[in-house]
N, C-alpha and C positions, 0 to 999 in steps of 0.2 A: 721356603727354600733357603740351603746355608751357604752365603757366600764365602769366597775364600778372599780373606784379607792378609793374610801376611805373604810377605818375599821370599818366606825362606818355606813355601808351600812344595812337594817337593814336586807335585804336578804340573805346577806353573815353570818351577825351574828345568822341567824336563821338554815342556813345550815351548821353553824361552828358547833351548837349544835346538829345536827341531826349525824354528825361527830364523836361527843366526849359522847353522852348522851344518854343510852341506855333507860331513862323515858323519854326524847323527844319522844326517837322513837316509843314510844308504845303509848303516849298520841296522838302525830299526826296522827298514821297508816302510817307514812313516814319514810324512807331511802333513803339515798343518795351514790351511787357507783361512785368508779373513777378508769378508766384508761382503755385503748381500749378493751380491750380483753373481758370486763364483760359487756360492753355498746356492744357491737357486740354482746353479747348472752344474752342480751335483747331485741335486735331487732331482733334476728334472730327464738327468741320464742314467737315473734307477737307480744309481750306487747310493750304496748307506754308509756312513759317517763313521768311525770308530768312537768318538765323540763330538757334542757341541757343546762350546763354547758361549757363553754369552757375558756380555758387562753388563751389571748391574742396573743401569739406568736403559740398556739395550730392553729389557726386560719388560719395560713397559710400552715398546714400540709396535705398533700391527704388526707391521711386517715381519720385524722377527719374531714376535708371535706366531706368526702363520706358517714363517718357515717351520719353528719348533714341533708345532704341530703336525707339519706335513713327515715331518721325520721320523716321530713317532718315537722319539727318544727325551730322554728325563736330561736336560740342558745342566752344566757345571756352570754355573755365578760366578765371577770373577768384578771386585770393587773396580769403577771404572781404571781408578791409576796402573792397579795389576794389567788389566786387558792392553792397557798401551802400552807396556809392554813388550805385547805378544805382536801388535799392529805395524806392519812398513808404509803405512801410510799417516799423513798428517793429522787427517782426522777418521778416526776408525768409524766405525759403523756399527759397532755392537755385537760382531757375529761371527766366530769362526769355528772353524771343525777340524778336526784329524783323520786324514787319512790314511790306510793301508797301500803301500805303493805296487803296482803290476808287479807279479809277479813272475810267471811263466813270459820269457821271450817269443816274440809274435813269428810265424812261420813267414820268413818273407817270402820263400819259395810260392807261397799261394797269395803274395799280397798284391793286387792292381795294379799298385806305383807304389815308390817308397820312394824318402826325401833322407840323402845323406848331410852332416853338417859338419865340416872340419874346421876345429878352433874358431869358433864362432863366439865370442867373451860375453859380447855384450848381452845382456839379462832381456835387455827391451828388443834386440834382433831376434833372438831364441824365440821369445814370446810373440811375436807380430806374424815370424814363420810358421810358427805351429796355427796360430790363428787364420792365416792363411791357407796353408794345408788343411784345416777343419774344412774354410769356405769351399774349397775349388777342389775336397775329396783327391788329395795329392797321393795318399796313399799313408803306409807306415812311413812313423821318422825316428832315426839312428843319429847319436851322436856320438864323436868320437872323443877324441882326448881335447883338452884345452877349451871344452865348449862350457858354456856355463848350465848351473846345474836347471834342467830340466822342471824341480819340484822345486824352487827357488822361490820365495813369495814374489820377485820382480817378475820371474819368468810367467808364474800364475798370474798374476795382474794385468802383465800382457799379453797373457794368452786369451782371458776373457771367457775363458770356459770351455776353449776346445780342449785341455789335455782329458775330456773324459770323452771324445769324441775320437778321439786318432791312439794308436798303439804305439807307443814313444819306449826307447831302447836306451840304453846307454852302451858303446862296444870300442874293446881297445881294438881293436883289428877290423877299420873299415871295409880295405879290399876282399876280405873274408867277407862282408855283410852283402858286399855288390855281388860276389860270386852267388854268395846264397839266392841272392832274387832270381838274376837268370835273365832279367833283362832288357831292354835296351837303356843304356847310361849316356844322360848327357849333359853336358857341363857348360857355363857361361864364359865368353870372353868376350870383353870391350871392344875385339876386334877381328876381326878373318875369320870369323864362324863366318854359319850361315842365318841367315835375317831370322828371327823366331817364326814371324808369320809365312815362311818359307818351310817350312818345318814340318813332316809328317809326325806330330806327338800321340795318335790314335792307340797305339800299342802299348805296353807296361812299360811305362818311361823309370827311370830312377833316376831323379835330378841328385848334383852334388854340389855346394856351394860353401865356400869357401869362408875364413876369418876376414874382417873386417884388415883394408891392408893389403897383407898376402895374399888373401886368396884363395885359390884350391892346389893341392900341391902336384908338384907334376908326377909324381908316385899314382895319383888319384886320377890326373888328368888322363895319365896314357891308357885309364880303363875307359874312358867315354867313344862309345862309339859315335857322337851326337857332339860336335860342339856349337854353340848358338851364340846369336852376337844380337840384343835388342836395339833395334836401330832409334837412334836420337834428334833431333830435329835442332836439340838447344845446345848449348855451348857448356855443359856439364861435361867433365870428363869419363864419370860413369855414375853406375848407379849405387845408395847404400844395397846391401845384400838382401835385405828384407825388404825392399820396392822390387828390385829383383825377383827376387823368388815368389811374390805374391801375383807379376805379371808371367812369369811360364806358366805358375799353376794356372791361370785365368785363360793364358793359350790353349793349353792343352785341355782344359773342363770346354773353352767354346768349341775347338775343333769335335770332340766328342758329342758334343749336345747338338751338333751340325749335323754330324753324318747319322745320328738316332737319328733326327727329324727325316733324314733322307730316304731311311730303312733301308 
């Protein structure tokens, strides 16, 4: 197999950009993941790779072996120092792919639940949220302007492999996305809601959750027919957003899992 050893490769320097450049990645409809864990829950949720990726010394490892295998595709070499390159982590693992990004926008009108996200920055909140959203089947998630980018290798790392499980959107015009679903919207406040566990969540909820800060802006707020308030025990003044939203989802999946058991 021939590896690619120079910098001025012009595939490396195209995947260095899909890496670092959140307009690559929207001009191309490509993304590129690294490190076993997120390439194993790409293959393990049927999708195929555009390409893999491997480092050189990757090459002699089982597991990425196994992966390679399971892929059923002829792997590009990369000399280990090229692959770090391409890596946001300290110490890679040998192993990344490119992907083709969703293309067709998801019908919310027929989606369950959907999870809005206004100016949401943080890489590690985006990613924890959608992770959540995987667990507790929250439904489609939409993000709006100011949110960080969805196909972001932080965002991938923290998502942990739900972005191939959930339908993820990008839209400048969220109250257009609420009006699409149809319905019921509800939103978190520190205060004078009503208790979450007080909370009829059974029906197509569409949570909205706010930047880190800020918040949810009252443009957003005044579509909630739902405002909820998680009650606290400890002397915290609130919650980060993604402890948040990983505890509605968790409400609203037990209240459901409750009343199936009930039939």
């Amino acid at each position: 197999m021939n590896v690619i050893r120079s910098r001025d490769n012009e595939r490396l320097r195209r995947w260095r950009k899909l890496t670092t450049s959140a307009r690559a990645r929207r001009s191309e409809r490509r993304a590129l993941l690294e490190g076993v864990h997120l390439v194993e829950a790409l293959l393990a949720s049927g999708r195929r790779p555009e390409t893999l990726i491997v480092s050189e010394s990757g090459l002699a490892r089982r597991e990425i072996a196994a992966l390679v295998e399971t892929s059923g595709l002829q792997p590009v070499a990369l000399a280990d120092e090229l692959f770090e390159m391409l890596a946001d982590t300290e110490t890679p693992t040998g192993i990344a792919a490119e992907i083709a990004l969703p293309g067709a926008q998801p019908d919310l009108a027929a989606a369950r639940g959907c999870v809005v996200l206004e100016g949401v920055q943080d890489a590690g909140n985006v990613g924890a949220i959608l992770r959540s959203a995987a667990a507790f089947a929250a439904g489609d998630v939409v993000l709006g302007p100011g949110c960080a980018d969805a196909w972001s290798p932080k965002v991938l790392r923290a998502g942990m492999g739900a972005h191939f499980s959930l339908n993820i959107e990008s839209r400048s015009d969220l109250g257009a996305a609420l009006d699409e679903f149809g319905g019921t919207i509800a939103c978190t406040l520190v205060r004078a809601g009503i208790p979450l566990g007080k909370t009829d969540l059974r029906g197509r909820i569409g949570w909205i959750f706010g930047g880190e800060g800020q918040g949810v802006s009252m443009a957003l707020a005044a579509r909630a027919a739902l405002s909820v308030t998680i009650p606290m025990a400890g002397v915290a003044e609130s919650l980060n957003v993604a402890a948040a939203a990983a505890i509605c989802f968790y409400e609203r999946s037990r209240q459901l899992s409750t009343s199936a058991a009930r039939g």
